[in-house]
GUVOKOL-367190 format. One record per residue (C-alpha): residue number from 1; residue in three letters; x, y, z. Coordinates in steps of 0.25 Angstrom, whole numbers, plus 5000, padded with zeros to 4 digits. Example, Ala and Ser with C-alpha at 12.3 -4.5 7.8 and 13.67 -1.06 7.14 Angstrom:
<pts>
seq|type|x|y|z
1|ALA|5049|4982|5031
2|SER|5055|4996|5029
</pts>
This chain:
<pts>
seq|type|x|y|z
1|UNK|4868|4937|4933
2|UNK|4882|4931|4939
3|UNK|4892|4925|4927
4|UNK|4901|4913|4930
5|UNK|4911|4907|4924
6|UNK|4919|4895|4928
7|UNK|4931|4891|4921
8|UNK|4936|4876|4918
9|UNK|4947|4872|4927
10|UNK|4960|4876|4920
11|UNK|4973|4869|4919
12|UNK|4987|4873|4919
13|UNK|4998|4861|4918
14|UNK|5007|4867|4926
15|UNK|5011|4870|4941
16|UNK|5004|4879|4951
17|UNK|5015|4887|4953
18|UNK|5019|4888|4938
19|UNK|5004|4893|4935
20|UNK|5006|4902|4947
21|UNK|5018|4910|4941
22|UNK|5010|4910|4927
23|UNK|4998|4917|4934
24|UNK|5007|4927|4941
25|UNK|5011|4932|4926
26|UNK|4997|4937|4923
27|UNK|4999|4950|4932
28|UNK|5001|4962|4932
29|UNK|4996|4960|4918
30|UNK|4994|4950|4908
31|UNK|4996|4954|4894
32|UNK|4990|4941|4890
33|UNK|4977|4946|4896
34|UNK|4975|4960|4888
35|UNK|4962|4964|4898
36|UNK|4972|4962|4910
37|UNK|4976|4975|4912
38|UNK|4986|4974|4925
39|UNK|4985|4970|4939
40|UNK|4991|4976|4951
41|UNK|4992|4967|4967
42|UNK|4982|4973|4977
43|UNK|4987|4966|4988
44|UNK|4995|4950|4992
45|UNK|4998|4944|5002
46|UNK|5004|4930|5006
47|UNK|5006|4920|5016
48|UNK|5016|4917|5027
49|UNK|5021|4906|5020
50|UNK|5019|4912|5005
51|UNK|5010|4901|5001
52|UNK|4997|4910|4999
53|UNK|4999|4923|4989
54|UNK|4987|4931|4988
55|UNK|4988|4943|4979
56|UNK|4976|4951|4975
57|UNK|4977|4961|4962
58|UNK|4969|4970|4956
59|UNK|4968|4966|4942
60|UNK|4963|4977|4928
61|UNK|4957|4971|4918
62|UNK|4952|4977|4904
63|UNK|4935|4977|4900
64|UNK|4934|4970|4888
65|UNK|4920|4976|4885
66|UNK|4913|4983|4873
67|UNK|4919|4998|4874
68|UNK|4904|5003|4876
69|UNK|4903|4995|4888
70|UNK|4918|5000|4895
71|UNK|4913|5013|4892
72|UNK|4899|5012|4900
73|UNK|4908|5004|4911
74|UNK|4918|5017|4910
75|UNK|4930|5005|4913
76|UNK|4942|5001|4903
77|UNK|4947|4991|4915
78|UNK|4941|4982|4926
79|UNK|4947|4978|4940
80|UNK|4947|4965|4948
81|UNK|4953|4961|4960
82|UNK|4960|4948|4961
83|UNK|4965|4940|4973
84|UNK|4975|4928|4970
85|UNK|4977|4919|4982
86|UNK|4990|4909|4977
87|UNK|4993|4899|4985
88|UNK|5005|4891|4984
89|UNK|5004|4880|4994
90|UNK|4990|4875|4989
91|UNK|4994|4879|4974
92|UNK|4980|4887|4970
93|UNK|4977|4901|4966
94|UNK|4964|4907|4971
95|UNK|4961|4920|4961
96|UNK|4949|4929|4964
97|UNK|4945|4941|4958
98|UNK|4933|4952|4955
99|UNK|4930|4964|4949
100|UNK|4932|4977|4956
101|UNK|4927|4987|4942
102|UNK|4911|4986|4945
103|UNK|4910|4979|4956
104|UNK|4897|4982|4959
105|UNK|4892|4982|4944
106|UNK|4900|4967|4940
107|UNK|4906|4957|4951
108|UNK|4916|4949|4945
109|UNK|4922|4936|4953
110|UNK|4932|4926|4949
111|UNK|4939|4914|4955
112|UNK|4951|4907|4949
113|UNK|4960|4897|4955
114|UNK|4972|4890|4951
115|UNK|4976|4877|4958
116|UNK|4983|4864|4956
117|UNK|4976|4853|4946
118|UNK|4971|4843|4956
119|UNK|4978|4831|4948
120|UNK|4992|4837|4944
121|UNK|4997|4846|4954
122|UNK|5007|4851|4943
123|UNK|4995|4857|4935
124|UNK|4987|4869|4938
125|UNK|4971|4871|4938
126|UNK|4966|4887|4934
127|UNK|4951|4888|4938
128|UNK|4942|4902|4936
129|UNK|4927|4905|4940
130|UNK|4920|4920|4938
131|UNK|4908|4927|4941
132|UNK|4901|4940|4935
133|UNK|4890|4945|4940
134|UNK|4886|4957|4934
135|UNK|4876|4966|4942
136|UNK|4875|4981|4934
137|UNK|4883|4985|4923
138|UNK|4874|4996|4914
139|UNK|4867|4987|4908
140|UNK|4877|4978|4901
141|UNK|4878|4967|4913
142|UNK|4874|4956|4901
143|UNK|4882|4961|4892
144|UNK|4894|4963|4903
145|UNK|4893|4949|4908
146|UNK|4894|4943|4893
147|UNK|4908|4952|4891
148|UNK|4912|4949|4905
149|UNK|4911|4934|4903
150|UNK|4918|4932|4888
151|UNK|4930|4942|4893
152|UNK|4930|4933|4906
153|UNK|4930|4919|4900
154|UNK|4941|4923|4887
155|UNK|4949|4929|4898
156|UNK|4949|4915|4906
157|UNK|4956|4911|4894
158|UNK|4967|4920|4892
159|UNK|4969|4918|4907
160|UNK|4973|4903|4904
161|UNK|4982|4907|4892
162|UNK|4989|4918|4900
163|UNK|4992|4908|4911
164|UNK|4998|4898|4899
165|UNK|5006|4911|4894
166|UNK|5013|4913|4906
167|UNK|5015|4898|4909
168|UNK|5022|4896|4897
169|UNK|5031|4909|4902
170|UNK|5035|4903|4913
171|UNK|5039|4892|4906
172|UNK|5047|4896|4895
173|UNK|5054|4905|4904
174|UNK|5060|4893|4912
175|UNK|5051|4892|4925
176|UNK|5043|4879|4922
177|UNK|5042|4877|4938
178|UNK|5038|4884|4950
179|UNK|5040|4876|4963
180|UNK|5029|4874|4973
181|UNK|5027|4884|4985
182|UNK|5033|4878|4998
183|UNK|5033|4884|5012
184|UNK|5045|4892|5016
185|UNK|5052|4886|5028
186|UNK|5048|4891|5042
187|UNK|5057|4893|5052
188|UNK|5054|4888|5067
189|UNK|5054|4900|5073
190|UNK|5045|4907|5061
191|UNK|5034|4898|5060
192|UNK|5034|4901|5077
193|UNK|5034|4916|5075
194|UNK|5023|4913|5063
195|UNK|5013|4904|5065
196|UNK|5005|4907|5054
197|UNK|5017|4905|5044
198|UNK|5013|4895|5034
199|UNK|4998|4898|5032
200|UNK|4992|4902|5019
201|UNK|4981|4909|5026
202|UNK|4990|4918|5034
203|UNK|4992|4931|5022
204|UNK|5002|4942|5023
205|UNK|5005|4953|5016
206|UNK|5016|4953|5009
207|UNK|5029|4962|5014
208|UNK|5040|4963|5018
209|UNK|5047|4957|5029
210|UNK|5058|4958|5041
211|UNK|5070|4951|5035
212|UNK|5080|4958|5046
213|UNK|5091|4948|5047
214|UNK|5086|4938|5036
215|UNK|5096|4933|5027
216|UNK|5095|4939|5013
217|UNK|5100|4924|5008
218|UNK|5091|4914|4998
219|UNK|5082|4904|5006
220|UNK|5078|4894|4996
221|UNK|5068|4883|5003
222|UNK|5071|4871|4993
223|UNK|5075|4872|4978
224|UNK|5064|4879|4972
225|UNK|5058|4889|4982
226|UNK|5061|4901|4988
227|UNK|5059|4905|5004
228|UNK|5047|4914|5004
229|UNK|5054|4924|5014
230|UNK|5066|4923|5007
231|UNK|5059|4927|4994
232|UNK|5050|4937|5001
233|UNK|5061|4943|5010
234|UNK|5074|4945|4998
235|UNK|5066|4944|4984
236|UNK|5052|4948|4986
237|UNK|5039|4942|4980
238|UNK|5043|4931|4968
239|UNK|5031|4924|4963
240|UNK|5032|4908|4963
241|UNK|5036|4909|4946
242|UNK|5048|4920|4951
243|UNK|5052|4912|4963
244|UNK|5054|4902|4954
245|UNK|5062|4910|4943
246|UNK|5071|4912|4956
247|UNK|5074|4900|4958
248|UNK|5078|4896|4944
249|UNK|5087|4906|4941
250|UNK|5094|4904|4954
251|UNK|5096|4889|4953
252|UNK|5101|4890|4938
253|UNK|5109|4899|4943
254|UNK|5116|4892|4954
255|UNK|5117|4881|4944
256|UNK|5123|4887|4932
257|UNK|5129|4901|4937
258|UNK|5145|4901|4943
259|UNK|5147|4909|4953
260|UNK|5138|4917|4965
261|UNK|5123|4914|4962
262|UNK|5117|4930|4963
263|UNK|5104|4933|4975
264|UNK|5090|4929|4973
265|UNK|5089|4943|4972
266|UNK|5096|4945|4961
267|UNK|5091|4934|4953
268|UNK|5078|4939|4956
269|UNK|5082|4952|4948
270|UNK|5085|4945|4935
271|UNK|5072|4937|4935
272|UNK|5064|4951|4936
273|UNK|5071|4956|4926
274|UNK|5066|4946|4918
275|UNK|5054|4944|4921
276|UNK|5057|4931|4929
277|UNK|5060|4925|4916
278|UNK|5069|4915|4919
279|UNK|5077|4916|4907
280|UNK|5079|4929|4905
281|UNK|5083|4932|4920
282|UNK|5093|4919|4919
283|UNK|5099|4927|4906
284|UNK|5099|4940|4912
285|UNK|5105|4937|4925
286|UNK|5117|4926|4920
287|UNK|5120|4938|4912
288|UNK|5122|4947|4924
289|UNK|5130|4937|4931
290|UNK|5140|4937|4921
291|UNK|5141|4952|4920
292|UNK|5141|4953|4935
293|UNK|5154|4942|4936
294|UNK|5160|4949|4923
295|UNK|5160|4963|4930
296|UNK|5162|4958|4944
297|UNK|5150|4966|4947
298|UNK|5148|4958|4961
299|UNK|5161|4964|4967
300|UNK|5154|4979|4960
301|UNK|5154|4983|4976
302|UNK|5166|4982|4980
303|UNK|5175|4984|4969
304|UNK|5169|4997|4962
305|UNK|5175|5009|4966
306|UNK|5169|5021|4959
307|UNK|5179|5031|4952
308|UNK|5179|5044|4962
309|UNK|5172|5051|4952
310|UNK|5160|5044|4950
311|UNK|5160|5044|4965
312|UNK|5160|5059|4966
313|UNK|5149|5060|4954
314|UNK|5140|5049|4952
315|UNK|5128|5054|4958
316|UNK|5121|5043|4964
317|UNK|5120|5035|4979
318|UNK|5111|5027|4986
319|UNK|5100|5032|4995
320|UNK|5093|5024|5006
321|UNK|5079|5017|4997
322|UNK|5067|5020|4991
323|UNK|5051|5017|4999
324|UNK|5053|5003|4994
325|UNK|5066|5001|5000
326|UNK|5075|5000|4988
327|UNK|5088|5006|4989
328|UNK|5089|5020|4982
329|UNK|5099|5028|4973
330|UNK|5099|5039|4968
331|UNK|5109|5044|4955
332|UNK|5107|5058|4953
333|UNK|5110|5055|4938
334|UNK|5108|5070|4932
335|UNK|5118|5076|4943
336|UNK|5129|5065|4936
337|UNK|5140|5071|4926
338|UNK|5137|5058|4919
339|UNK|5144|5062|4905
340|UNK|5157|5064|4917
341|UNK|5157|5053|4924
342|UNK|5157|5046|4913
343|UNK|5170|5050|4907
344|UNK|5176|5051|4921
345|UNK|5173|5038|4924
346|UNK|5168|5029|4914
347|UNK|5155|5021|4910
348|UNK|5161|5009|4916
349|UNK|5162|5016|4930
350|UNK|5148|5021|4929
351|UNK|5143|5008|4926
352|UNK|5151|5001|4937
353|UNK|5145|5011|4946
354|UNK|5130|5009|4943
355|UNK|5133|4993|4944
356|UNK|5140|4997|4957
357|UNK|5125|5006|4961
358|UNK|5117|4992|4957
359|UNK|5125|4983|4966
360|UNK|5122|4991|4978
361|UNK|5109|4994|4973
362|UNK|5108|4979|4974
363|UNK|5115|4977|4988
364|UNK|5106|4988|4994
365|UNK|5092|4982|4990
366|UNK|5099|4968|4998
367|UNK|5100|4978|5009
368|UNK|5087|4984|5008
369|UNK|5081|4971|5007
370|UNK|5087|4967|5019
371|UNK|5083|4981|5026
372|UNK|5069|4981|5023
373|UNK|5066|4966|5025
374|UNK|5062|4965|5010
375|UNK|5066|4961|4996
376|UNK|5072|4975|4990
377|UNK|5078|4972|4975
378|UNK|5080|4984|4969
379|UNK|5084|4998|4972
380|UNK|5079|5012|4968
381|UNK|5086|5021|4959
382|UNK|5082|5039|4960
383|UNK|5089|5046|4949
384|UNK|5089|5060|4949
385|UNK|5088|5066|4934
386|UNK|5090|5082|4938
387|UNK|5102|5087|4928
388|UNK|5102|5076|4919
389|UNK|5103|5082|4905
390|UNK|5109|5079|4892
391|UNK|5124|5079|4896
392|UNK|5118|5066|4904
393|UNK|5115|5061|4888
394|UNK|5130|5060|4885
395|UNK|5129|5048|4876
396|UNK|5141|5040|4883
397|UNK|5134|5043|4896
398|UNK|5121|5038|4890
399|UNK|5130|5027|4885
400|UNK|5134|5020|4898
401|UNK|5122|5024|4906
402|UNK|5114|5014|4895
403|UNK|5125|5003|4898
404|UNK|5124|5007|4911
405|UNK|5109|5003|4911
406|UNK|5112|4991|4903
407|UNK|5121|4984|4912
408|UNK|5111|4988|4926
409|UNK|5098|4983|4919
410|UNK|5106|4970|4914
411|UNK|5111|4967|4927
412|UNK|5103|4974|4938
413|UNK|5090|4972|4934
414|UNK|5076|4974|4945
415|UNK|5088|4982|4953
416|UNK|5080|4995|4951
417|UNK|5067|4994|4958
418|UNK|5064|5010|4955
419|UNK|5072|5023|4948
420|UNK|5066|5035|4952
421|UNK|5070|5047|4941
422|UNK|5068|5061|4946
423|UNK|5071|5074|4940
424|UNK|5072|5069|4926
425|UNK|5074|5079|4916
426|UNK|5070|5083|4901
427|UNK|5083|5076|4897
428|UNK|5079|5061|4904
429|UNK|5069|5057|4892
430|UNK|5083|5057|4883
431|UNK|5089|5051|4893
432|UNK|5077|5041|4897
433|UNK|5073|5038|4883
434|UNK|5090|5034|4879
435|UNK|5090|5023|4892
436|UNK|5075|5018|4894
437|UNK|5078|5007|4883
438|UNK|5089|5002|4889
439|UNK|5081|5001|4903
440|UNK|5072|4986|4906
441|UNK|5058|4990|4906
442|UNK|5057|4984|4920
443|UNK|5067|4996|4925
444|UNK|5061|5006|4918
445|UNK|5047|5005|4925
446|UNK|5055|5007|4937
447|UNK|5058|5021|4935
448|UNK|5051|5032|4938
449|UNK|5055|5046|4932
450|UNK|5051|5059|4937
451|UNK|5056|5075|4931
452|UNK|5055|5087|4937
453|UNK|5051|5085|4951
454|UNK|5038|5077|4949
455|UNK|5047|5067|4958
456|UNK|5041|5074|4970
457|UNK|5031|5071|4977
458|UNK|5020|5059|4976
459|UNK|5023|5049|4964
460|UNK|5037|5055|4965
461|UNK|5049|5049|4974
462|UNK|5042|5050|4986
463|UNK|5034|5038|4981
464|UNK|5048|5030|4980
465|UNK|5058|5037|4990
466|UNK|5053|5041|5004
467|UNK|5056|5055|5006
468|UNK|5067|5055|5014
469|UNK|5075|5046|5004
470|UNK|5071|5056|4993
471|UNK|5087|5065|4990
472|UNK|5084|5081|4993
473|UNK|5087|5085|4980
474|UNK|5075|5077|4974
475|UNK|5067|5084|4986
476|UNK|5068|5074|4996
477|UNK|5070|5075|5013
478|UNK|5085|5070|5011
479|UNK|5094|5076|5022
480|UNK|5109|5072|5021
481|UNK|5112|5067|5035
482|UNK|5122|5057|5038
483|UNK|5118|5044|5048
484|UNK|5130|5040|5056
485|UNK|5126|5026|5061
486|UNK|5140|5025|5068
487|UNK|5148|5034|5075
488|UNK|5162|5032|5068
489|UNK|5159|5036|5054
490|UNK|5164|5046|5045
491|UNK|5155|5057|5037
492|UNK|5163|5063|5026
493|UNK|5160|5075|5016
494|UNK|5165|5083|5004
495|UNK|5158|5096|4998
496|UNK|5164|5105|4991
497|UNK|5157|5120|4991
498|UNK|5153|5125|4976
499|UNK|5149|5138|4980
500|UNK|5146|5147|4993
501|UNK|5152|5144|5007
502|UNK|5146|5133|5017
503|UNK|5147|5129|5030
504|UNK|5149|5114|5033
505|UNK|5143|5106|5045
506|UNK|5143|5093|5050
507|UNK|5131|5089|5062
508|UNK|5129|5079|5070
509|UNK|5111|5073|5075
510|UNK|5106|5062|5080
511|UNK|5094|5064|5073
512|UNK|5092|5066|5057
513|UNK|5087|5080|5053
514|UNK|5072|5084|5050
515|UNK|5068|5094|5040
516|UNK|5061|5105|5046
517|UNK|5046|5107|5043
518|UNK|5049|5122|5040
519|UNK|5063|5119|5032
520|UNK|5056|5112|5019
521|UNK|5069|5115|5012
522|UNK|5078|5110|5021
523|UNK|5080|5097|5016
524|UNK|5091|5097|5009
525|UNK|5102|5089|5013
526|UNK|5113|5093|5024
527|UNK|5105|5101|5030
528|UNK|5102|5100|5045
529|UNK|5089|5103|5043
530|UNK|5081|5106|5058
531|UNK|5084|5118|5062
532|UNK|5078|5117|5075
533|UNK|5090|5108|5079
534|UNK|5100|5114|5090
535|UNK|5114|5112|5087
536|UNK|5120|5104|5099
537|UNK|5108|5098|5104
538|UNK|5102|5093|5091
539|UNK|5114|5091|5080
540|UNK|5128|5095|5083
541|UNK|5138|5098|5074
542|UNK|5150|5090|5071
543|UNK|5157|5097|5060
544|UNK|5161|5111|5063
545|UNK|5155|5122|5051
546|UNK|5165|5122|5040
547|UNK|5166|5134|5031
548|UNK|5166|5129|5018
549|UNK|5169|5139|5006
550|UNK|5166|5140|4992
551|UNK|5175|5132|4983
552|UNK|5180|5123|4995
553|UNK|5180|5106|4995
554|UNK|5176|5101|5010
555|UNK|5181|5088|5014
556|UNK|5178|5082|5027
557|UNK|5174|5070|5036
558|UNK|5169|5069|5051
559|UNK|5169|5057|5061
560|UNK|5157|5054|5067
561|UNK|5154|5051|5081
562|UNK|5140|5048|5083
563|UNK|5127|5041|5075
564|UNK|5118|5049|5071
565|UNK|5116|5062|5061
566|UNK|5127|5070|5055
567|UNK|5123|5083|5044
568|UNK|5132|5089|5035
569|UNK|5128|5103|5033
570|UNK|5131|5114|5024
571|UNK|5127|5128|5027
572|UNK|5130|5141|5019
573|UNK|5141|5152|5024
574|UNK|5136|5163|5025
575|UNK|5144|5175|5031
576|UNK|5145|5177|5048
577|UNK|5133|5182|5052
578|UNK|5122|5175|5044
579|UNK|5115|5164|5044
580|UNK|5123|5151|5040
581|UNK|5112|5145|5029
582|UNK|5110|5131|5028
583|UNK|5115|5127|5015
584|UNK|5103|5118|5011
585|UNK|5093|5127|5015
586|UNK|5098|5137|5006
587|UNK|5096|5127|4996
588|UNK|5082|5134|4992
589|UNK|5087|5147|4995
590|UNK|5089|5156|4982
591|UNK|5103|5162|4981
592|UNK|5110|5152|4988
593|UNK|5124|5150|4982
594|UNK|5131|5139|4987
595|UNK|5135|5126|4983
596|UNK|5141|5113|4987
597|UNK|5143|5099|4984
598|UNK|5145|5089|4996
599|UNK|5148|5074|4998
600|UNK|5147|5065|5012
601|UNK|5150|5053|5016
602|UNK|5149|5044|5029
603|UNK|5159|5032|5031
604|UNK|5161|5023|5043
605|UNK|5175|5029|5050
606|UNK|5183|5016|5047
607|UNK|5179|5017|5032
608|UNK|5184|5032|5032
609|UNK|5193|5035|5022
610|UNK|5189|5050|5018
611|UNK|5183|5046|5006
612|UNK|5171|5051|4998
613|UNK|5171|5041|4988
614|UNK|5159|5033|4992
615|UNK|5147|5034|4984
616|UNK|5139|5026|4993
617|UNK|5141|5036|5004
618|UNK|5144|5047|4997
619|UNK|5131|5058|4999
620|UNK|5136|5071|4987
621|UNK|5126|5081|4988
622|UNK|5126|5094|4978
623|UNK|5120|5106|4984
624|UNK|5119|5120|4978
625|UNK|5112|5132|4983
626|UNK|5102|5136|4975
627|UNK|5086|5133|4973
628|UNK|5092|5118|4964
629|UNK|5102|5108|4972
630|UNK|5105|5096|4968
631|UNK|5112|5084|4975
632|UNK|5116|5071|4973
633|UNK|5111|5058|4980
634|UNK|5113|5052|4994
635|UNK|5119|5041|4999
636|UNK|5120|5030|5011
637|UNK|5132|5023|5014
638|UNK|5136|5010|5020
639|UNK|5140|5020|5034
640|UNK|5130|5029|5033
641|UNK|5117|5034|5029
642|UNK|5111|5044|5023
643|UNK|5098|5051|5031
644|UNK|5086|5056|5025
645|UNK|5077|5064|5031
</pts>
């Protein structure tokens, strides 16, 4: 027999959009409903003109049933599937959903719609039907549809308290009013090239967009709306109730704050670290333009200058991005003299630095946005733990890496979109458990920690860095080679020889090095690596070998002629008559003992001034001959690029 139930028609006295923005609270979960166990989007879609949102989920929720019967069902949970179909020009919601657990045993239907009251557009009408139709369930059909029908109808109700809950939210948290969807301005020339711009039936999926040559600056179309490809090519999806907060913030703002009024993008920041609780994000953010004008943090770019030291020893660079496009650094944080640097420099250098590391971290993700033609906001972090141990827990180290922390979450907040922690010793728990607390709980379900090498392989970095990206000293296809985009520029170097002798080279291809299939090892970086390659037809060399000896400090530079690849390469010496070994093949090679410790740098000819000092474009790289090498990260400068292969 086929249950129906039809609810009376509800009334909300409150906008449309309002109600909308309530609605969207409900999900992922809803504490208020304690059988709604989470929900997860399956797929969405919208119009051309954004009018029509259509998001379908998949939705667990709880059996209330007696034990014996969850036991004979084998089930704890039960899935539905639901389709939401939003539109904003008409102002209705269309909801349908059914079960997928026992579908062929119990079919489950519901309709809900939300719609404007027919009297007063200003109000809100909520109206639900269902069906059960029960066909086989061992026996207990009567008893299942009596259970089924008192959970359903004390569920309506809490379903019309949760939408009052979040109403009151809203409203107590300063957005009282959410404007009307209006269409975004069309351009002549686009509704040509787009006929079908403008209806609701036309769906795409959403994604990202070409934005080549669009300008990155706020397009507003009236006081109280956003231009949808504004939104969608700079900030990314924002609900109608975030649009809003937006909004809010930005014209109190430009009516109250002195001085330049920061990006949307920034804004945005502040209200997800809050929740988009208008309050809060309005506190938290006047509080960090302040400290910003205290400290002259905008002017942070061009006015810090590292000490040398920290230069030479701050183990840390940016390194192209991750899969999802965010720029990527990489601290190699247990290789750090920490306890050192500290008393050569001071806790006020370190701290400038790291502010320094988020204000490009911040100008890169602009730059990636515009590169990839979509809205990229924060940036990845890969922190390398391999030699951290308790000379890292020097308690004034400890210290100023807590205020450290302190002042980044204050004032960079949703600026880390993932930090990757590999090879974290037995000591990181000490070092974990003294700085979790003091670390939002936002930024700590962005990181991902792996020891030992479990950081291999699936569920491991491959998962967020493509291969070639991965440094060769986490096991990655790194090779150092140098990208010369221009012929007038300068490569310069510095390595000083630890142990053993070592011939230097510098060459010269127009196409990057491949690892040989049969060379698994010989991935390490310098190293030309195709040994089928004939010298004079398919590199050339433009350095000539220099003998480099034990003990010795070798300084150099070389002026480039043409674009393409340049290798620097280091080679054991080994007396006249044997066979020169590549040093970086020896690398795996037992009773190897050389060592050495090299820099590089690339710079456009007119800014060369024989200087090392950049860390930007710096590349250090620590190599020892034994079965364990480490090395430090890689870096890109503004003049050249590092190639990965």
């Amino acid at each position: 027999m086929v249950q129906k139930y039809q609810s009376p028609v509800r009334i909300y006295k409150y906008p449309f959009e309002l109600v909308m923005a309530a609605y969207e609270k409900r999900f992922p979960t809803c504490p208020q409903i304690p059988v709604f166990l989470g929900s997860e989007i399956l797929c969405e879609s919208r119009s051309e003109d954004g009018s029509v949102h259509v998001v379908e989920r998949s939705c667990r929720l709880r059996v209330e049933a007696p034990r014996l019967l969850r036991k004979i069902a084998g089930v704890e949970h039960v899935v539905f599937v639901q389709k939401n179909i939003l539109n904003w020009k008409e102002r209705t919601l269309h909801i349908e959903a059914h079960n997928e657990t026992f579908a062929s045993r119990v079919v489950v239907h519901e309709n809900c719609s939300y719609t404007v009251h027919p009297e007063n557009e200003e109000w809100t009408c909520f109206e639900q039907s269902a069906s059960l139709d029960i066909r086989s369930f061992f026996g207990f059909e009567s008893a299942l549809e009596k259970i089924a029908m008192k959970q359903y109808t004390a569920n309506i109700k809490r379903g019309k308290e949760v939408i009052e809950h979040y109403l009151n939210e809203l409203i107590s948290q300063g957005t009282s009013h959410i404007p009307r969807w209006t269409p975004a301005p069309v351009r002549e020339e686009d509704a040509r090239s787009q006929p079908g711009l403008g209806d609701p039936s036309s769906l795409e999926v959403d994604g990202p967009r070409s934005t080549q040559g669009a300008s990155s600056e706020m397009v507003g179309t009236d006081g109280d709306k956003l231009d949808a490809d504004y939104i969608e090519r700079c900030l990314g999806h924002l609900t109608p109730m975030q649009e809003s907060c937006l909004i809010q913030l930005r014209h109190w703002l430009q009516e109250t704050h002195k001085g330049k009024i920061p990006k949307d993008q920034h804004i945005l920041r502040f209200l997800r670290a809050r929740d988009f609780h208008l309050d809060k994000a309005r506190e938290m953010l006047c509080q960090s333009l302040s400290w910003r004008k205290q400290h002259q943090v905008d002017l942070l770019l061009q006015t810090w200058h590292p000490p040398a030291l920290l230069e030479e020893f701050y183990a840390g660079g940016w390194h192209y991005q991750d899969i999802d496009g965010r720029p990527l650094y990489i601290l190699r944080l247990g290789h750090m003299d920490t306890k050192g640097l500290m008393k050569a420099v001071g806790e006020e250098a370190l701290l400038q630095h790291v502010l320094s590391v988020n204000e490009e971290g911040q100008k890169r993700c602009e730059g990636n946005t515009k590169q990839f033609g979509r809205p990229i906001s924060s940036w990845t972090c890969l922190v390398d733990l391999e030699g951290l141990n308790m000379r890292h827990l020097w308690r004034p180290g400890v210290k100023a890496f807590l205020r450290i922390i302190e002042v980044v979450e204050d004032n960079y907040p949703e600026t880390l979109g993932r930090l990757l922690i590999v090879r974290a010793p037995r000591v990181f728990p000490v070092l974990w458990t003294l700085i979790s607390p003091f670390i939002n709980e936002n930024t700590r379900q962005k990181f991902l920690i792996y020891s030992g090498s479990n950081y291999q392989g699936p569920g491991g970095l491959v998962d967020y860095l493509d291969k070639e990206v991965i440094p060769d000293f986490l096991g990655g296809e790194c090779v150092v080679a140098v990208e010369i985009l221009e012929g007038e520029s300068v490569i310069t170097w510095d390595f000083d020889i630890l142990r053993g002798d070592v011939v230097f080279s510098l060459y010269y291809t127009k196409q990057a090095p491949k690892p040989c299939p049969w060379e698994p090892a010989a991935r390490a970086s310098g190293q030309l690596m195709n040994k089928a390659w004939t010298l004079g037809a398919d590199y050339s060399r433009v350095e000539a070998p220099l003998i480099c000896r034990e003990g010795e400090s070798i300084q150099g530079s070389h002026v480039t002629r043409w674009p393409g690849i340049y290798l620097l390469q280091w080679q054991m010496h080994t007396p006249p008559g044997n066979v020169v070994e590549d040093v970086l093949t020896a690398l795996h090679s037992p009773g190897t003992r050389c060592k050495l410790l090299y820099y590089y740098e690339v710079l456009a000819s007119e800014e060369f001034r024989g200087s090392m000092s950049s860390l930007e474009s710096c590349t250090s790289h620590f190599s020892q001959l034994s079965a364990a090498t480490s090395s430090s990260c890689s870096g890109q400068s503004h003049s050249s690029s590092l190639v990965s292969r």
